[in-house]
N, C-alpha and C positions, 0 to 999 in steps of 0.2 A: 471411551474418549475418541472426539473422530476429529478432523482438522479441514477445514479448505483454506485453499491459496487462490487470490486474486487479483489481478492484471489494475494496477492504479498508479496517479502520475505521471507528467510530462513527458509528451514524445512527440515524434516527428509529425504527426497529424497535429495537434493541439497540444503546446502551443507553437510546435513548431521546432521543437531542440528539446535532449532529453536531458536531465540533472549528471554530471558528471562521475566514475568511480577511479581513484588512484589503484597504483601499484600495490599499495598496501590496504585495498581494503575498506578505505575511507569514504564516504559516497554522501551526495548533498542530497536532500527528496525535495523533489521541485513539484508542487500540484497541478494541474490544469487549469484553465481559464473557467471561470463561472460564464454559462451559458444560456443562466437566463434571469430574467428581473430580481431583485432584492427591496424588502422590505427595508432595511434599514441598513449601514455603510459594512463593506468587506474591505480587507489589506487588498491589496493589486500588486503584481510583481515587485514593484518599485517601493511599496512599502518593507517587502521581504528580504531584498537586494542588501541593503547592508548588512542584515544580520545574519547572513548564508555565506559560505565560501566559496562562493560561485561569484560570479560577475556575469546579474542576469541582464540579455538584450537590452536594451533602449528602447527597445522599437515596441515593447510591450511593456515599460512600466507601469504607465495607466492604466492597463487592462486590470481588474478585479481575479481574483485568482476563486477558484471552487475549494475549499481548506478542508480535504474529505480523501481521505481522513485525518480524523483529528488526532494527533500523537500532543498529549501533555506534555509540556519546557518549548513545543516547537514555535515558532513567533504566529500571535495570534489564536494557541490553541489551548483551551483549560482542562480537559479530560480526556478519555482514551473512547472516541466514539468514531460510526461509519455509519453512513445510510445510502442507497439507493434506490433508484426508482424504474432498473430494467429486471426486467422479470427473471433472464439470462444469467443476473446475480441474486438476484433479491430470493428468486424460489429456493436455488439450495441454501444461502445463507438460513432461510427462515426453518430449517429443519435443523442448523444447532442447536445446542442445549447445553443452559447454564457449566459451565465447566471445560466444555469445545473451546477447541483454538479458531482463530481468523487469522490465515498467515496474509502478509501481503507480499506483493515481487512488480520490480519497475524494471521497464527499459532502462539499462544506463549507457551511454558512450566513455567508451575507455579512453582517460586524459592523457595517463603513462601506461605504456608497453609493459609489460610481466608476464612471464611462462606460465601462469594459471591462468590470466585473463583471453578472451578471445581477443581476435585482431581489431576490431572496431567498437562494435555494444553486445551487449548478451542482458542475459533476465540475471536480477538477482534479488534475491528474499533479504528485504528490510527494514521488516516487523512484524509484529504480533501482538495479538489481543488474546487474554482468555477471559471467556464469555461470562458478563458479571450477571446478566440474568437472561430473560428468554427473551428472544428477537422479538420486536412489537415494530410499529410503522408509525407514518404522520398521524393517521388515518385515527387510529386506536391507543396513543399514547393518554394515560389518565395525568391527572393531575400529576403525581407525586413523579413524574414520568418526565411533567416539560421543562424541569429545572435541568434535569440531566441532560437532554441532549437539547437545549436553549442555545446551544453555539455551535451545532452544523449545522453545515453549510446548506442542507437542505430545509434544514427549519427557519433560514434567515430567508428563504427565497418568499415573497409575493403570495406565493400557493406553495407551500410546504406538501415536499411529493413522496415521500422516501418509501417506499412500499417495503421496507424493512428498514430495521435502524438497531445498530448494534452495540451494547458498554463493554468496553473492559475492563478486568480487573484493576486499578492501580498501580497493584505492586506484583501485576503477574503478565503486564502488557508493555510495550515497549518499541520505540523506533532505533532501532540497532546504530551501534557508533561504525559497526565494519559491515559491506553488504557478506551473502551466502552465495556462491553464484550456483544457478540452475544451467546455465549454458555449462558448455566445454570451451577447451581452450582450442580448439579447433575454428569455431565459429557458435558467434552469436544463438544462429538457428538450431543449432545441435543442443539436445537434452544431454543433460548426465544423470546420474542415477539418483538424483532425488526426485525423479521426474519419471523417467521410465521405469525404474524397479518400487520405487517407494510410495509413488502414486497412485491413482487408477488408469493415469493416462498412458498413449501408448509414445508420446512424445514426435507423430510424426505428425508432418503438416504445421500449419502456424500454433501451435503449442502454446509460444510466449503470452496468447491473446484469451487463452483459455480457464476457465473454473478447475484448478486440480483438487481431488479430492483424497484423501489420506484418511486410513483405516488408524489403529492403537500404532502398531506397530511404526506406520511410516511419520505420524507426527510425533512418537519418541526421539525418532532418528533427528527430523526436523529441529526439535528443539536442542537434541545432544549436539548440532553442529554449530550451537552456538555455546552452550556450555562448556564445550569441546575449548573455548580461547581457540575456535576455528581461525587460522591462521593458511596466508596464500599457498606453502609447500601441501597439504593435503588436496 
């Protein structure tokens, strides 16, 4: 059983502000702006604004959002699917297998102050997919294949690009109600040991931006910190 984690959702480049995390835990997943043509109509911030506990800009309602990943209950999403079209992600994803995890982790900016959160934003894991069958792409999806992922975001675009595209389980996949954080409470930038000990990464340099990869051992821990009723004191 092997796991990676990767960098997805709204940030200070695109769209410009990142999805909020409280004191306790609570965190909104805010997507990125769709970036390029669609075949047929996407939600846009402003479709999503009500039903999120955030109060997203004005100044980008109308924008089209990129809904990738797709987390099922989230507005606008009906299964537990991912695809990409840069190689930077797509190559190692395309090397899970059926049963691997897909952890993911966002920038968030801290709303409330708390002694575990860092001072401003830090990374924090949340969610995860376990892998309902073997990574396949736009490219090579069969029949019985376009039902399932008929509502990413990358198969709604014009040119359907995803050079990998991922399912999750149902009932073994999930967008978390509390984030995990990966920063320290020291600062955003700083890893903590889900990262430097549990990873393969070494946690210096811009880290937050990066593919971590996790052996058995580190995405046990991964999922026990959620089993755990991980709570802010730990």
């Amino acid at each position: 059983m092997r796991a990676i984690a990767i960098n997805v959702g709204a940030n200070t480049n695109e769209p410009g502000f990142r999805g909020p995390v409280t004191g306790d835990g609570r965190f909104t997943y805010l997507p990125i702006p769709e970036s390029k043509p669609t075949r047929e109509s996407v939600p846009t911030y402003g479709d999503l604004d009500p039903q999120l506990d955030f109060d997203v800009p004005e100044h980008v309602h109308e924008t089209p959002v990129h809904l990738d990943p797709e987390f099922a209950g989230y507005p606008g999403c009906e299964r537990y699917t991912y695809g990409d079209e840069h190689g930077v992600k797509a190559g190692p994803l395309s090397t899970l297998e059926p049963g691997d995890y897909l952890f993911f982790y966002a920038t968030l900016t801290v709303e409330e102050a708390a002694n575990w959160l860092p001072p401003t934003w830090g990374a924090f894991v949340i969610g995860h997919f376990r892998l309902a069958r073997e990574p396949t792409s736009s490219d090579a999806l069969g029949e019985d294949e376009r039902a399932v992922f008929a509502n990413n975001a990358h198969q709604k675009r014009d040119q359907p690009d995803a050079a990998v595209l991922i399912e999750g389980e149902p009932d073994e996949s999930a967008l978390y109600d509390r984030a995990i954080p990966l920063s320290t409470p020291e600062a955003g930038t700083s890893a903590n040991r889900l990262v430097t000990e549990y990873s393969s990464d070494s946690g210096k340099g811009p880290w937050w931006r990066r593919v971590l990869r996790y052996e058995t051992g580190g995405t046990e821990r991964l999922l026990d910190a959620r089993r755990e009723e991980w709570t802010p004191s730990r």
